[in-house]
N, C-alpha and C positions, 0 to 999 in steps of 0.2 A: 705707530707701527702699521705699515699696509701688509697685507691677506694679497699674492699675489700666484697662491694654488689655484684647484676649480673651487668654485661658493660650494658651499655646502647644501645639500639636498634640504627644501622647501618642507616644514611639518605640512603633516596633512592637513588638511579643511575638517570642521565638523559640520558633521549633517543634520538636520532636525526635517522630520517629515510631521504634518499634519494629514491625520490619516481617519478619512470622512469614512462615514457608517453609512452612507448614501449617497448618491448623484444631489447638489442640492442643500447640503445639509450649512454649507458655506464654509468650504476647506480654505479654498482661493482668495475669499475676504479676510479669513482669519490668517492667512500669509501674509497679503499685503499689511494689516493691520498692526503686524509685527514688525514689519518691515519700516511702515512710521515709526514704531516706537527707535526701531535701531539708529534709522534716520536722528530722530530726537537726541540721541545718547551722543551723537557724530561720529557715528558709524558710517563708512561707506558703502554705498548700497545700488544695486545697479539690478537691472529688470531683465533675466536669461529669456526665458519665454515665456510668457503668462496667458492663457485665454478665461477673457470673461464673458464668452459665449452672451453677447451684448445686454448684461445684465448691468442696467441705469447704477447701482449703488456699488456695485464693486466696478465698473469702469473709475466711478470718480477716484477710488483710489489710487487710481493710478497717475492722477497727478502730482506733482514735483518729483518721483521718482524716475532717476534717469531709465535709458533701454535703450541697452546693445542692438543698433541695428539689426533686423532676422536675414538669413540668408534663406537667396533665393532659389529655387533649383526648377529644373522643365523635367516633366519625365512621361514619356509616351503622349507629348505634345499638351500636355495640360501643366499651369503652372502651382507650386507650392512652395511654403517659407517653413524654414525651420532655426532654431536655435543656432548661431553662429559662433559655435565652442572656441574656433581661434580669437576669435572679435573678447569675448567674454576673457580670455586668460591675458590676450595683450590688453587688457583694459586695466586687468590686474586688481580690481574691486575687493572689499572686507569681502562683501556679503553677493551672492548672486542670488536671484529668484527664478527658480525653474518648476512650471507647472504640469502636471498629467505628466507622472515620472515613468507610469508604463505604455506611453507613445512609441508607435513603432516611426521611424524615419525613412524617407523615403532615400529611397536606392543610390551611391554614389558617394555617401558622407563614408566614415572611419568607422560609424558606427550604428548596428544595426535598431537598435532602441537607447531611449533618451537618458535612460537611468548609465547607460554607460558613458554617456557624455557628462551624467555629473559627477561620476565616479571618473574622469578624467578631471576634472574643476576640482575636484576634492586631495587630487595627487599633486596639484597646481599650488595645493597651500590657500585657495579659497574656500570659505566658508558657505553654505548653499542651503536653503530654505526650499523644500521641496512637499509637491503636495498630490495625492495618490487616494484611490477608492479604496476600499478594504477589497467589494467585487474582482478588483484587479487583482490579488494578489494568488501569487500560484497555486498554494493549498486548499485554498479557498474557492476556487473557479470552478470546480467543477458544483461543488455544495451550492453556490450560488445559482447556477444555472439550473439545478433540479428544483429550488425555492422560488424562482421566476420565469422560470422559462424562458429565459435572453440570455443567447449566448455570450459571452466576452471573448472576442477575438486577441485582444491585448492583454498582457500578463508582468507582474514584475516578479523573482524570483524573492519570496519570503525574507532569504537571505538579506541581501540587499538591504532590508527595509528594519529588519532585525540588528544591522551591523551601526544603526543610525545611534547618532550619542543622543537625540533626546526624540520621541516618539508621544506626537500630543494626538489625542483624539478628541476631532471634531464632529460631536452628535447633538442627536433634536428628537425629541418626541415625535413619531409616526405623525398622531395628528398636528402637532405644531408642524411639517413639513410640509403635510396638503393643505393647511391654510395658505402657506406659503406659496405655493403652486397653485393653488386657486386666487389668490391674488393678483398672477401674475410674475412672481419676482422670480420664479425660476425658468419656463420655457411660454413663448408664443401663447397666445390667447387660443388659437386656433389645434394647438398640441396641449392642451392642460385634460379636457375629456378626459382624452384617448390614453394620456397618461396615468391618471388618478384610477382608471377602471383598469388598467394592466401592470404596468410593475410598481407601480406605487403603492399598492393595496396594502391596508392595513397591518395584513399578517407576512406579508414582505418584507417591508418597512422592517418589523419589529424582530424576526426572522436578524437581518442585516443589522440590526442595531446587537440581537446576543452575537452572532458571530465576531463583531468587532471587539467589542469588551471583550470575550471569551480567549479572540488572540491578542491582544493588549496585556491581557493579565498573565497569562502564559508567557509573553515579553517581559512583563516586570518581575514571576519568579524568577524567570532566569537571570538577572539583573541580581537581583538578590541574592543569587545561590553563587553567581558571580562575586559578588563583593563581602560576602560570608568565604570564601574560598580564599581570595587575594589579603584578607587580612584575620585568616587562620583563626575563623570564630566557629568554633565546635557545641557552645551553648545553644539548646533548639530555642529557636525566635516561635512560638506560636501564632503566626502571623493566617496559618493556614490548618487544618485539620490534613493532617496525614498518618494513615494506620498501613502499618508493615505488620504482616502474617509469617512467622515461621514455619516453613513447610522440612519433615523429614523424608517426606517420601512413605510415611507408615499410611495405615487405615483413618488416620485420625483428621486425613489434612481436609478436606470436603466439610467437614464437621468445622474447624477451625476458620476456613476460606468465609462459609458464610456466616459465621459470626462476626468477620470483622468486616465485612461488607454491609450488614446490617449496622454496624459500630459507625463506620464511615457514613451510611447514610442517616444517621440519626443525629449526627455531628454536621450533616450538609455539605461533605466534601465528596467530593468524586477519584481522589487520590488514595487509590490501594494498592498498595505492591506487596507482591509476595515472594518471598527468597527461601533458596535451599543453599543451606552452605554444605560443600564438597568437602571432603579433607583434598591436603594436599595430595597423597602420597595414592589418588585413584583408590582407597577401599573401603568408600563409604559402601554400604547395606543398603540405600535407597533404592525402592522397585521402581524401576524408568517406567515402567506402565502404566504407574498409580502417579507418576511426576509428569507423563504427560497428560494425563485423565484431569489433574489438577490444575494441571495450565489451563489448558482450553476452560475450565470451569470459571476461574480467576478472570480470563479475557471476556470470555461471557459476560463477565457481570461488571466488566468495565476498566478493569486493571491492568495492572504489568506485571510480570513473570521477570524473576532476578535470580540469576546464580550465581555464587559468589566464592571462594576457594578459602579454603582457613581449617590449622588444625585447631587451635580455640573458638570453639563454635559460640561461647558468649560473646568473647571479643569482636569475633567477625559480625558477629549480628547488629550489636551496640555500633559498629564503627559506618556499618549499612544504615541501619536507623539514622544516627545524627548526622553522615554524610547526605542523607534525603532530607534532612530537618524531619524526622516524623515525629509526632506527637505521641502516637499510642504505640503499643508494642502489644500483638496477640500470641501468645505461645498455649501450645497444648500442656497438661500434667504429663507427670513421666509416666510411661508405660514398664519401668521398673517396678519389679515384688518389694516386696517387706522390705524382706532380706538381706535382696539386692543394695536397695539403697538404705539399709545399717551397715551392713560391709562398707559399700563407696561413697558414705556420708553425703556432704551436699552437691547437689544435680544441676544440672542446668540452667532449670529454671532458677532456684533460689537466686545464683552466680547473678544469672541478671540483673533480677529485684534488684541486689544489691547493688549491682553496679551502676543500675539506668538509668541515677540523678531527675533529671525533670522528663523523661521520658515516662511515661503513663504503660504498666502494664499490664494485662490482661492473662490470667492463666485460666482458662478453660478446660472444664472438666471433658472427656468423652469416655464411646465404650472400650476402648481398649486401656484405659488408664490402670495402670495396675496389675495389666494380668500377665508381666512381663515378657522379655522377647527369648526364641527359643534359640538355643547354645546351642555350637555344634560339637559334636563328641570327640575327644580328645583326638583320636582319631581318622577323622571323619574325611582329613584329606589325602590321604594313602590311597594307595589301592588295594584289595582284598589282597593281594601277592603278600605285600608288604607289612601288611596289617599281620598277617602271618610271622612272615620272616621275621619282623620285631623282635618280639617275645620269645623267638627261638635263639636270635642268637644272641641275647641280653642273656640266657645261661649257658648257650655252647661256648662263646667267646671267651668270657672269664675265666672257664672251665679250662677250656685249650689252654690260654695264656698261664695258669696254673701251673699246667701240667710244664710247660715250657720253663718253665722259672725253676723249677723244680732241678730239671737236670740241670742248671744256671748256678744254681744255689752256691753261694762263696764268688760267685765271679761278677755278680751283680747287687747293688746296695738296696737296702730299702728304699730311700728315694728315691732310686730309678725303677726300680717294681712299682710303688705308686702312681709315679706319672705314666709307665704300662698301660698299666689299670685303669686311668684316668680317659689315655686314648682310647681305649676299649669303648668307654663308659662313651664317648662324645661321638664315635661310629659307630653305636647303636641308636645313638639319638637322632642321626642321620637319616638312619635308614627306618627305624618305626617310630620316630617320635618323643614325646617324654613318659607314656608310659613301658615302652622298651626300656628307659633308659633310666629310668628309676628301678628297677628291675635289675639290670645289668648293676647297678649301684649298689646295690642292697646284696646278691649274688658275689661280686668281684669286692666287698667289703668283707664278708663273712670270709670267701677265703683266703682272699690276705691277712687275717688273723690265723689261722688255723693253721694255711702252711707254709706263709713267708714271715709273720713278727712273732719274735720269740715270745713265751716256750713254742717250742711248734707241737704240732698236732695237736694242739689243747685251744680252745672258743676263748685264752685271757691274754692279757699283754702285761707282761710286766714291769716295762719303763715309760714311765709317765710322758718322758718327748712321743713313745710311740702312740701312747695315745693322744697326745694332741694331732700328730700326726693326720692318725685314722678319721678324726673329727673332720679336721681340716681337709682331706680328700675327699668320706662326703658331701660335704658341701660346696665344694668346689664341683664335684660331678653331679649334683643337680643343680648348680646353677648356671654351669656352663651346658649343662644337657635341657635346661627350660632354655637358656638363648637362642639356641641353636634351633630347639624346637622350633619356636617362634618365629626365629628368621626365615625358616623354613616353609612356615604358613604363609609367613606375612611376601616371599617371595612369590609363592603358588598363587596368591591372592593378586598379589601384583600383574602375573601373567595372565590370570584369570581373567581381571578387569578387561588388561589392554586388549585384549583377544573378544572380550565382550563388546570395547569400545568401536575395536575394527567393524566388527559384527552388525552390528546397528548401524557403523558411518553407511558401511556398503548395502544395509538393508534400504536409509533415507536413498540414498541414491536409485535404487531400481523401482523404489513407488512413486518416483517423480518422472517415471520416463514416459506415464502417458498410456495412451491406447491397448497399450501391452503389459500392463503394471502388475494386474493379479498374475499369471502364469509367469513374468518373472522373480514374484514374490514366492510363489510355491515353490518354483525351482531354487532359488536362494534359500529358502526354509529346509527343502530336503539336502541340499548339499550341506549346510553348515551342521545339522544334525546326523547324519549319515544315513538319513533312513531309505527303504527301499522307494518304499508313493507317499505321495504327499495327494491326497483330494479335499475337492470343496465343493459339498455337497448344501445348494442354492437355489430352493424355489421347485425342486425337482430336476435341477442343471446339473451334472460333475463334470467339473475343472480338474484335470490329474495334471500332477507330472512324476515320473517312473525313472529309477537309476536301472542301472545292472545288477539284475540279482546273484548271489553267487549258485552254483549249479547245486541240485537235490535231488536225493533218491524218491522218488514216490510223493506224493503230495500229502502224506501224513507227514513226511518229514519236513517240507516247505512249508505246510502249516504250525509247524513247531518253531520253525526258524522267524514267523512272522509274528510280533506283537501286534495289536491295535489299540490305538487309543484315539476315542473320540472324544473332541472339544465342540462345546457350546458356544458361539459366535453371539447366536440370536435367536428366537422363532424362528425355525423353517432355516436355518445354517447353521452347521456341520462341519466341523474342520476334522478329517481321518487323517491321522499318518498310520502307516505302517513300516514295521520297521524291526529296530532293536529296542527295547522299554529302555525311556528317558531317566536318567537321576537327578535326584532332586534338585544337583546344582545348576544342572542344565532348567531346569522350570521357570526363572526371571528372562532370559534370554525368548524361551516361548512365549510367555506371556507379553512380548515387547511384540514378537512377530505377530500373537495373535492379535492385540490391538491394532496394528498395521493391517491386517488384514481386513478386520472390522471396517476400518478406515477406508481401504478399497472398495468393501461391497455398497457402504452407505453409499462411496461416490457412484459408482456406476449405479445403482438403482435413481439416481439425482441425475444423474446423466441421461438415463433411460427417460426417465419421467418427464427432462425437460425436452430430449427428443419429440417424445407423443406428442406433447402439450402445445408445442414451438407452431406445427403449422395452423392444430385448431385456435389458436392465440392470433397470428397474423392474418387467418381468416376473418377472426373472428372483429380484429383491428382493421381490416380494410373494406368489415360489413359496414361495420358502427360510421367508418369515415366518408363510404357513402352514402350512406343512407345521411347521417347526419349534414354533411355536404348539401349532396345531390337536392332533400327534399326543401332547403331552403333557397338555392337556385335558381331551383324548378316552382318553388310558390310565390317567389316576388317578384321575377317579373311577370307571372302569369297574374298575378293578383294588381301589379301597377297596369298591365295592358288592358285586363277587364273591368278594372276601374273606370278606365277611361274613354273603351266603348260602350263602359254602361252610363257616364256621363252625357255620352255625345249622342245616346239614343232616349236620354230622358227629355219629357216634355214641359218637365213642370222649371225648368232652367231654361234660360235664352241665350247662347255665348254669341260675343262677337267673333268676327273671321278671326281673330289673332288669339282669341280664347282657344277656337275650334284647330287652330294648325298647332297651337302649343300641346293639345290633348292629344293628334293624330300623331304630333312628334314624339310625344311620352310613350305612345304606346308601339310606336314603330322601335324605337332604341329598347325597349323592354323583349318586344320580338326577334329581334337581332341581337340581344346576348343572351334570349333562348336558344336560337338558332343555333349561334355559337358552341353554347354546352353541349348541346345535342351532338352537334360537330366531332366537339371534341370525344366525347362517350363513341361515340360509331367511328371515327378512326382510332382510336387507342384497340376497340374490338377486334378491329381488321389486323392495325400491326400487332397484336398478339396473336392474330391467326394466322398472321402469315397471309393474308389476302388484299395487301394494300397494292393497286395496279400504278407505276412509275411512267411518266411523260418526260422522260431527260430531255435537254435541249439548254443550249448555252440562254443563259441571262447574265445581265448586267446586276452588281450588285447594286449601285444607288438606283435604279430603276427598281428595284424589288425593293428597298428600302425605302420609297416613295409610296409605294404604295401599300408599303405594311404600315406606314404610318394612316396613312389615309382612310385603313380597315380600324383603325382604336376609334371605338365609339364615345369614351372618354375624354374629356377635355386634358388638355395637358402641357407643360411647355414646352418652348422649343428645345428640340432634340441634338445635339450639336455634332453634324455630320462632316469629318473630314476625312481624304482620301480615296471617298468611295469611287469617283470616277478611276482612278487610277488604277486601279487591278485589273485585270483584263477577266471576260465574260466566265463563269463559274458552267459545270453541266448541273444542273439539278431539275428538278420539276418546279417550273415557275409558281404556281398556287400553294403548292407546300413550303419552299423557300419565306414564300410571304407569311405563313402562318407559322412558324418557325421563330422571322423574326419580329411579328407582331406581338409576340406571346412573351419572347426576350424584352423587349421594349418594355411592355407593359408591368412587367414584374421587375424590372431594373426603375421604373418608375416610382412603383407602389413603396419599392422597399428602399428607395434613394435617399429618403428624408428632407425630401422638399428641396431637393437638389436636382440642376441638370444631370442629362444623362450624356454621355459621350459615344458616337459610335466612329470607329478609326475600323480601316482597313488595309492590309498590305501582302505581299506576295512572296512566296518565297518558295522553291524546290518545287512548280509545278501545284501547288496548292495556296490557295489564297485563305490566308485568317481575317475573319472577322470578330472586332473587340464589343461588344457591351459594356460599359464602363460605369458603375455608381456608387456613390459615395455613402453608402449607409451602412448599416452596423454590422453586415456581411456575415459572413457564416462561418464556425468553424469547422476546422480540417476533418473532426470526428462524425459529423452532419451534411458532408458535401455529396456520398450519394442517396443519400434518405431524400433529398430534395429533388430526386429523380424519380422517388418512387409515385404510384399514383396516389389521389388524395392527401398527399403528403402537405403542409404547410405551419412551415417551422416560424414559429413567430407570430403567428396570424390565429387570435381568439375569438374572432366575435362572426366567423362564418360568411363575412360580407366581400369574400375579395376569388370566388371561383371554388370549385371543386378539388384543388390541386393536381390538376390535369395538366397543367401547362409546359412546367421543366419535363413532366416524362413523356408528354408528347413529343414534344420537341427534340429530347435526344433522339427519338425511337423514330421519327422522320428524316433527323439528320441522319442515322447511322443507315438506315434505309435507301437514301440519296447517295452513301458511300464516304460520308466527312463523319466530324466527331464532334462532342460539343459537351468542354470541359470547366470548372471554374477556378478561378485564382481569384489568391487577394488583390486587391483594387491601396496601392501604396497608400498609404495615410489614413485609410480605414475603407473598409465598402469592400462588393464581388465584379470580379470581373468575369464574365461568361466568352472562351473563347470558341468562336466556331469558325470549324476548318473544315473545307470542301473545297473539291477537286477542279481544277482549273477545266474551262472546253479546250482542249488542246485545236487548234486551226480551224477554230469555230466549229463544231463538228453540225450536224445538219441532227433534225428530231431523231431520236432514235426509243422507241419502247424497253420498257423495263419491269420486274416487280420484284419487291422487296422480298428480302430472306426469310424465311421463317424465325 
């Protein structure tokens, strides 16, 4: 039989990454290494892109393995290869090998980094062996860069690397590394130093090595929890110490938090979550105040905050527990009396115990254990009106309907006088509750014997259906007068919450709005309470905000009409309302605003403080960086030049002429990058004062770029200049142009990694760019203008490479001369510095000028 549809769609590829704890650690060996073995097995196996950064023992592996031609691409006239993804999928290979997965590609392909070309191979139905730094990875990058101070421009997103079907990590003991680099096997003889003394340091190394385990293992719970999930395994595996805390929102949970925090750390695991379980129906009793106060404590100490919905509060808890695989379970004792829990027999906690199988748990005594929680009075949700009316018409009503039955009498049965009565009984319940309406029950009982069930006018009955009757009525009108009740609460309750809910969504909203947060909080506070002022009285500051008072006779009577009630924020704050006095139901809603409020003052005093702090800090950072700069500058070459006219004037030495020119040379180049600094210190002076005087006049840019190379006192390679003749003549100040691009140069050098530098130039709208072009580990986007700043020098530890005068000189000349001077990535890794200035429109002849303040 032929298949003569479309083919069917290709299974995916599976990915395996080796994922190194270091630059070094030998990810790339242990790829190819695999890649023999698959070979071995007669797997087909083919080479995507591999660099062995020309390391002798991992090039060899790379023989008998084939390799896909690389594609080649030009881009801003310099050539580069990259992975040639169509070559790779028509080749059609088992296996591909693609290295350094978070490579950015240069401009022009389909796609803009490498990992996406092998998640194209992997859609392809090929298999792909790929190999990546832990440093690279996005969560990661920024932690890494504060532990080494080297930025990573390149990134692969976690995801990616997490979606891989097997994840090996490739690590090496710190010191087994720097043997290894002190050997030789990993970079140039001439770069091992410089290496071993800066990102390779010990506590770096080691630093890099927990971050990688740390996210490996976090990989493989999830793996775990994965495959406990897909084959519906609910038994906890103790593979890992995890304790879950039951928080109710009572006084007790702080108490409870660090107990099981201490649990957890006594056990060695860092995994504690804390949960509150909700009822469904919005009417749990938890104070939000005391559930955020809890949170923040839990995160404090390193946890996670869970909330989680269920009217069986055992079941929901066990079902959280074993869904986390946890091992211990912390709950507090009940805060139920005696009494209480003789009346409603087994509690909560018991429920667990018995339920929690291999789950471990913890009941914890505290101070509120026991001293039960306070009932509200039957009641308590009415309003005073009503609380009245109740009781009153629980005897006028009966009384009325009575009288009414009365002149009825003969034309109406007892059982429909009953159910009368009964309605009676359930419209007082209505209106004041159940003890209205036991009331009304006990009232419309008594006179339905007396003057509707025979004999009448006598307290007896004497047909035994009538009293089952009468029995049966009672109870029927308080139970249906408790339903009623109830629903009744439990309705008010309901609105209560959702009106709570509102309340807080729209309080979270107006304390995120920023600059304005506390006086939209006061306003929000007095609106939702109705009070007249709301102040906040702070350090000796009041913050008001004022409603519309209603109008009063005299100010004894305005004084009467105003409550106060002042709350304790802190030391020295004050929260006043005034107003109408709050009831008690209204006090959890307050106490959620005042914590919010809390919350604002802390921040603005944090705000305040880091205001003050901010410029004697960057003062204080731009002393330290000159001073620490400057004085090393300023003592070696003065100490290399007086070295060497103190040689050249001793007598107890004889040099020959080639002695004597090599000393007069030492000391001349030591004078000339004093000269230099000094240079640079007294014009960075000027253009911050505004006093730097301008000589415009058209130049040639390769004439200025001849001879800023000619001013680098530095030995260095050729520089590779294309297009300069071609732009037609720039206006700027000849001498500053040159210092400009001498300063570009020299810092495209330092930081190129031992690579040429490119300088291209082109013209476009009247303004000519000039490119700086290098290839080293560039900067990122977070960093681009700290590299403007003075003494800045991002990268550079050991004080031997200038003041950090140089980028901010240079923009602050360039922006002076009227151009700009920006930086970009440099494709394939490295910065590109562009500067742009202003073409001589028709040659224009010298004209004066001075820079802007």
């Amino acid at each position: 039989m032929r298949w003569n549809g479309p083919s069917p769609p290709s299974p995916l590829g599976r990915l395996k990454v080796f994922l190194g704890s270091a630059p070094g650690v030998g990810k790339t060996y242990r790829m190819l290494d695999e890649a023999h073995r698959r070979l071995s097995r007669g797997q087909d196996v083919v080479i995507g892109y591999v660099e062995c950064h020309r390391r002798p023992r991992t090039e060899a592996l790379l023989a008998d393995i084939e390799a896909v031609p690389r594609l080649e691409r030009d881009y801003r006239g310099v050539g580069f290869t990259e992975m040639d993804v169509d070559a790779v999928i028509a080749r059609r290979p088992e296996v591909a090998l693609v290295d350094e997965l978070a490579h950015t590609n240069v401009p022009g392909g389909r796609h803009a980094k490498r990992w996406q070309d092998v998640e194209e191979l992997l859609a392809a139905g090929i298999d792909v062996l790929a190999a990546v730094n832990v440093q690279h990875l996005e969560s990661l990058n920024d932690v890494v860069e504060k532990i080494t101070g080297v930025p990573q421009r390149e990134t692969v997103p976690d995801e990616v690397v997490r979606r891989a079907d097997q994840i090996e990590l490739v690590d090496m003991a710190p010191e087994g590394l720097r043997r290894r680099m002190a050997h030789g096997n990993v970079y140039a003889a001439e770069k091992v130093d410089a290496a071993l003394s800066n990102y390779f340091r010990v506590g770096n190394l080691t630093a890099l090595r927990e971050l990688a385990l740390l996210w490996l293992a976090g990989r493989v719970d999830e793996g775990l929890q994965r495959y406990r999930a897909e084959h519906e395994i609910s038994k906890v595996w103790e593979t890992r110490e995890r304790v879950v805390v039951a928080l109710t929102g009572g006084p007790e949970g702080e108490t409870l938090i660090r107990r099981a925090a201490r649990i957890a750390d006594r056990a060695g695991s860092d995994a504690l979550l804390a949960v509150h379980v909700a009822r469904s129906d919005g009417l749990a009793d938890a104070d939000p105040a005391a559930l955020l106060s809890q949170r923040r404590l839990v995160e404090s100490l390193g946890g996670s905050y869970h909330s989680v919905v269920g009217d069986d509060i055992p079941t929901a808890l066990l079902d959280f527990a074993r869904a986390s695989n946890a091992t211990q379970l912390v709950l507090g004792t009940s805060r139920r009396g005696a009494l209480r829990r003789a009346l409603s027999g087994r509690g909560i906690g018991e429920t667990i115990v018995e339920l929690s199988g291999d789950i471990d748990v913890h009941m914890v005594t505290h101070e509120a254990a026991g001293r039960g929680r306070r009932l509200a009075l039957p009641g308590a949700l009415h309003s005073r009106a009503r609380r009245i009316a109740g009781p009153v018409s629980g005897l006028v009503l009966p009384t009325a309907l009575t009288g009414i039955l009365i002149l009825l009498r003969g034309s109406v049965n007892l059982t429909s006088d009953a159910l009368l009565y009964l309605a009676v009984v359930v419209g007082v319940a209505l209106l004041g509750g159940i003890t209205s309406a036991l009331l009304a029950s006990l009232v419309a009982s008594l006179l339905l014997i007396y003057y509707i069930v025979p004999p009448i006018d006598e307290l007896t009955v004497s047909d035994p259906n009538n009293v089952l009757a009468l029995v049966v009525f009672v109870l029927i009108g308080v139970t249906v007068a408790a339903v009623v009740d109830t629903g009744t609460r439990f309705s008010r309750r309901a609105a209560r919450a959702t009106a709570e809910a509102e309340t807080l969504s729209a309080l979270a909203g107006n304390v995120l709005r920023g600059e304005h947060a506390m006086p939209a909080l006061l306003e929000r506070l007095r609106e939702t309470f109705g009070m007249d002022a709301v102040e906040l009285h702070h350090d000796g500051a009041v913050t008001t905000t004022e409603g519309a008072r209603p109008a009063a006779d005299g100010a004894a009577e305005t004084e009467a009409q105003t409550a106060l009630e002042e709350i304790a924020i802190e030391p020295g704050t004050v929260l006043v309302l005034r107003g109408r006095p709050l009831p008690a139901a209204d006090r959890r809603v307050l106490a959620a605003f005042t914590a919010h409020v809390a919350g604002a003052v802390e921040r603005a005093r944090l705000a305040e403080a880091a205001a003050e702090v901010e410029p004697v800090r960057a003062a204080d950072r731009l002393r330290a960086a000159l001073l620490a700069a400057v004085s090393h500058d300023l003592r070696t070459p003065l100490a290399v030049a007086l070295a060497s006219v103190t040689s050249l004037r001793s007598h107890d030495v004889e040099f020959t002429a080639n002695d004597r020119d090599e000393l007069l040379g030492t000391a001349q180049s030591s004078l000339l990058r004093l000269n230099t600094l000094v240079d640079n210190l007294l014009d960075m002076s000027r253009l911050q004062a505004g006093a730097l005087t301008l000589h415009l006049q058209p130049v040639g840019v390769a004439d200025a770029m001849r001879a800023a190379l000619d001013s680098l006192t530095e030995e260095h390679p050729a520089v590779d200049r294309r297009g300069l003749d071609a732009v037609p003549p720039v206006l700027v100040d000849p001498p500053l142009l040159e210092r400009v691009l001498a300063n570009l140069t020299a810092n495209a050098l330092r930081h190129g990694g031992g690579r040429s530098v490119l300088v291209t130039a082109g013209e476009l709208a009247g303004r000519v760019e000039i490119r700086i072009v290098d290839r080293g580990t560039g900067v990122r986007e977070a960093d681009r203008e700290r590299i403007f700043q003075p003494f800045q020098r991002l990268g550079d530890t050991d004080n031997t490479t200038g003041v950090g005068l140089g980028l901010a000189l240079s923009r602050g000349l360039t922006e002076a001369m009227g151009g700009t001077l920006t930086p970009e990535d440099t494709p394939g890794g490295g910065l590109t510095m562009v500067l742009d200035l202003p073409v001589a429109l028709d040659h224009h002849p010298v004209r004066n000028g001075t820079a802007p303040a």
